[in-house]
C-alpha positions in Angstrom: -15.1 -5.9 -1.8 -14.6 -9.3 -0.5 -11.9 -11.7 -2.3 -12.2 -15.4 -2.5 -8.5 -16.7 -1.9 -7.2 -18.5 -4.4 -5.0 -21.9 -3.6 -1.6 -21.7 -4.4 -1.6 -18.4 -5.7 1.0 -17.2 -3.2 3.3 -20.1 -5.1 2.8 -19.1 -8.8 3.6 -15.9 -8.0 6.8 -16.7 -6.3 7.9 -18.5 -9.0 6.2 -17.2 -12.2 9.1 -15.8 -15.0 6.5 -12.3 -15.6 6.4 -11.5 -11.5 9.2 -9.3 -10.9 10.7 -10.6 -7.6 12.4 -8.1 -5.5 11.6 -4.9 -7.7 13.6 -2.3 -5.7 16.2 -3.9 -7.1 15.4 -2.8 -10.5 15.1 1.2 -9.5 16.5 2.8 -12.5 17.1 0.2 -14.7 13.7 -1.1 -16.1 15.4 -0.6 -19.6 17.3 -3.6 -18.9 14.5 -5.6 -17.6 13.0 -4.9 -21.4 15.9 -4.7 -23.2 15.0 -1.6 -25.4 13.7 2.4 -24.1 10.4 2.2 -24.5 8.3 4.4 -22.4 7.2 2.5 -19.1 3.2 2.9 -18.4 1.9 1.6 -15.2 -1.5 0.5 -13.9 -1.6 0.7 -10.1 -4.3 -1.8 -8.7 -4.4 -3.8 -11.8 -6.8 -6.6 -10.4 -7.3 -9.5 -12.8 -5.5 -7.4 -15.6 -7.8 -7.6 -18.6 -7.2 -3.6 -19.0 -3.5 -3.4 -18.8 -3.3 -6.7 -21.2 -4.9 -5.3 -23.8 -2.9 -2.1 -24.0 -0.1 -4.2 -24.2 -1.2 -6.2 -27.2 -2.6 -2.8 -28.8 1.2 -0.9 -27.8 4.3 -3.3 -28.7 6.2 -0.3 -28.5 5.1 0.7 -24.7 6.1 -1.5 -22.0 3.7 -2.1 -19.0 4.1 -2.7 -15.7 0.9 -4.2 -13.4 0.9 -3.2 -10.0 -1.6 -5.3 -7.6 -1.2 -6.4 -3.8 -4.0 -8.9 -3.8 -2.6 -12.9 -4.9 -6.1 -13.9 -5.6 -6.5 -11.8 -8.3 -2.8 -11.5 -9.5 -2.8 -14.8 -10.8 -5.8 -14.4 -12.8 -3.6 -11.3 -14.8 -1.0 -14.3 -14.8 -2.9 -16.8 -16.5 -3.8 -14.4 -19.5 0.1 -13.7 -19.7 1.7 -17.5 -19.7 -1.0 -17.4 -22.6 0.0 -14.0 -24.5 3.3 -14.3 -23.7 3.7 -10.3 -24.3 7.2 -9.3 -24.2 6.1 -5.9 -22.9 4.2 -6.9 -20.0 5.4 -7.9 -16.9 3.5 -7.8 -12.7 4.6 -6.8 -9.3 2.5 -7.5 -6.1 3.6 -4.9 -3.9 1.9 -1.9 -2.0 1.6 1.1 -3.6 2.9 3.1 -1.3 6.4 2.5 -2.2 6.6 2.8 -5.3 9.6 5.1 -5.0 11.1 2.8 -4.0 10.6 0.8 -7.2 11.2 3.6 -10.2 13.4 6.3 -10.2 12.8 9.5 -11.1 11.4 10.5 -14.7 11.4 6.3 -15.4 7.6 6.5 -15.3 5.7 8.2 -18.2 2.7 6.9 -17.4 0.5 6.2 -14.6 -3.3 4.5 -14.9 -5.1 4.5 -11.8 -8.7 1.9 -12.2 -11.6 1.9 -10.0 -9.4 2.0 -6.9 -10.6 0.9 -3.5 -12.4 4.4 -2.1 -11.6 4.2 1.9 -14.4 5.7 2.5 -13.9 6.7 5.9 -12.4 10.2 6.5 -9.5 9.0 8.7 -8.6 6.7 5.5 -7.9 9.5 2.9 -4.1 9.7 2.8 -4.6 6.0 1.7 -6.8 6.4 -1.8 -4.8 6.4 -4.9 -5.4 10.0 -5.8 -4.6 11.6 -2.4 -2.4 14.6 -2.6 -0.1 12.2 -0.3 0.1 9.5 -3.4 0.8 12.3 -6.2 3.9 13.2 -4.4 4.7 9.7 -4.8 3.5 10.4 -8.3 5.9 13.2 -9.1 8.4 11.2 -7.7 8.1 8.8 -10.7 6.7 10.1 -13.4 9.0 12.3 -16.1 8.2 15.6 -16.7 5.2 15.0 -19.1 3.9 12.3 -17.8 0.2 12.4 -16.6 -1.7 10.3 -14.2 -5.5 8.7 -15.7 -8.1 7.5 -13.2 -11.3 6.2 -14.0 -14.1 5.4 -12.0 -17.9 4.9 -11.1 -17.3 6.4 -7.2 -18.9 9.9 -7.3 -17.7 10.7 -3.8 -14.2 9.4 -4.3 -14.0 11.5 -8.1 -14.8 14.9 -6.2 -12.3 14.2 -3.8 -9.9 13.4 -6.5 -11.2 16.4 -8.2 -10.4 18.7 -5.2 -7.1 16.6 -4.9 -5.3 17.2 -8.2 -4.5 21.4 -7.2 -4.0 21.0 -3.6 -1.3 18.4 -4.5 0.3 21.2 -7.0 -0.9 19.3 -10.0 -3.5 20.6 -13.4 -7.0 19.0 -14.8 -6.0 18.2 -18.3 -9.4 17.0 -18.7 -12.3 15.7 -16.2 -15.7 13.9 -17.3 -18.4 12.4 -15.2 -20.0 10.6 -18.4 -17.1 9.2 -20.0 -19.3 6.8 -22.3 -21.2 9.8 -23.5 -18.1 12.3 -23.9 -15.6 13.3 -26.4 -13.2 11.4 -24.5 -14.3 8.1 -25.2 -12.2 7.3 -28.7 -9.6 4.6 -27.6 -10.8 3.8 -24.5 -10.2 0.4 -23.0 -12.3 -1.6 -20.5 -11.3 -2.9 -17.0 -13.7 -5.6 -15.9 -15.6 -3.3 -13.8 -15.9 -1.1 -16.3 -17.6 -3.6 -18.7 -20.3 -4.5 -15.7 -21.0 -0.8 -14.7 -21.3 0.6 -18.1 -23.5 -2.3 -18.6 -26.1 -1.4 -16.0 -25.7 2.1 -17.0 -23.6 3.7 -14.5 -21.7 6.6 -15.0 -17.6 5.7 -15.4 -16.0 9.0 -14.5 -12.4 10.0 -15.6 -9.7 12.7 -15.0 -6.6 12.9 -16.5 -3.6 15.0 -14.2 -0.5 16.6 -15.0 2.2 19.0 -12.8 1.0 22.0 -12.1 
């Protein structure tokens, strides 16, 4: 996927008030960033945030965290925000590589993982989101019941995900390759890709992981 650069999206982000600047900083303490101890989800490659958003609207008593490396389409998840204004909500433009460095253990109960970038080559692998390399970032993270969610229309990068979940030491809670047409479907929200595949009929697959 090629993305347009956006002008001056480097500069909002530096200085916008729901960007959390230097987020190792805040290992441990996320409580205090929302004042209260609400659970802490997290969407990992949120791209122009409609899906994270709306769970925030839907969940006042969640808070949310965006994850995305890419300016151009940070800013867009900005723009909804400086309009929103959701208390619950803020963004971090990192990699997601180290995001131990960013949440201590069990401060995570929550991690959504949307139509993330495949790597298709082989030599790539340790790089996709649901690698068994990225779920021991996972467990680093998450408390003890939390669960990882990943959805998407990639039928080669869901089998590999699939094989994934027990080699990392992790359990299926569930698995669909039809999530529109499952029993799965009540509550779901709708990234932006999600919206357009669905719409020309593709398949949105989804798994939902927990420790093993």
């Amino acid at each position: 996927m090629r993305l347009r650069n956006v002008r001056g999206s480097r500069e909002t982000i530096a200085t916008n008030e729901f960007v959390i600047k230097n987020e190792t900083e805040y290992r441990g303490t996320w409580k205090d960033v929302f004042g209260n101890d609400h659970p802490v989800h997290i969407e990992i490659g949120m791209g122009k945030g409609q899906f994270i958003t709306t769970l925030a609207q839907q969940n006042p008593d969640i808070n949310y965290i965006g994850i995305e490396k890419y300016s151009s389409v940070l800013v867009r998840a900005i723009e909804k925000q400086e309009e929103l204004r959701l208390p619950n909500l803020y963004f971090i433009r990192m990699e997601a590589e180290y995001i131990a460095d960013v949440f201590a253990k069990g401060e995570v109960a929550r991690i959504y993982l949307n139509f993330s970038d495949p790597w298709p080559k082989d030599r790539h692998a340790k790089r996709r989101l649901t690698s068994k390399e990225f779920f021991t970032r996972y467990d680093q993270i998450l408390q003890s019941d939390g669960v990882v969610i990943f959805k998407t229309d990639n039928r080669e990068l869901f089998d590999f995900s699939v094989e994934q979940v027990p080699e990392a030491g992790w359990r299926l809670v569930n698995v669909t390759y039809d999530l529109h047409h499952s029993e799965y479907i009540e509550g779901n929200v709708m990234t932006e890709y999600e919206m357009k595949f669905a719409a020309e009929g593709k398949p949105i697959h989804r798994l939902v992981a927990e420790r093993g």
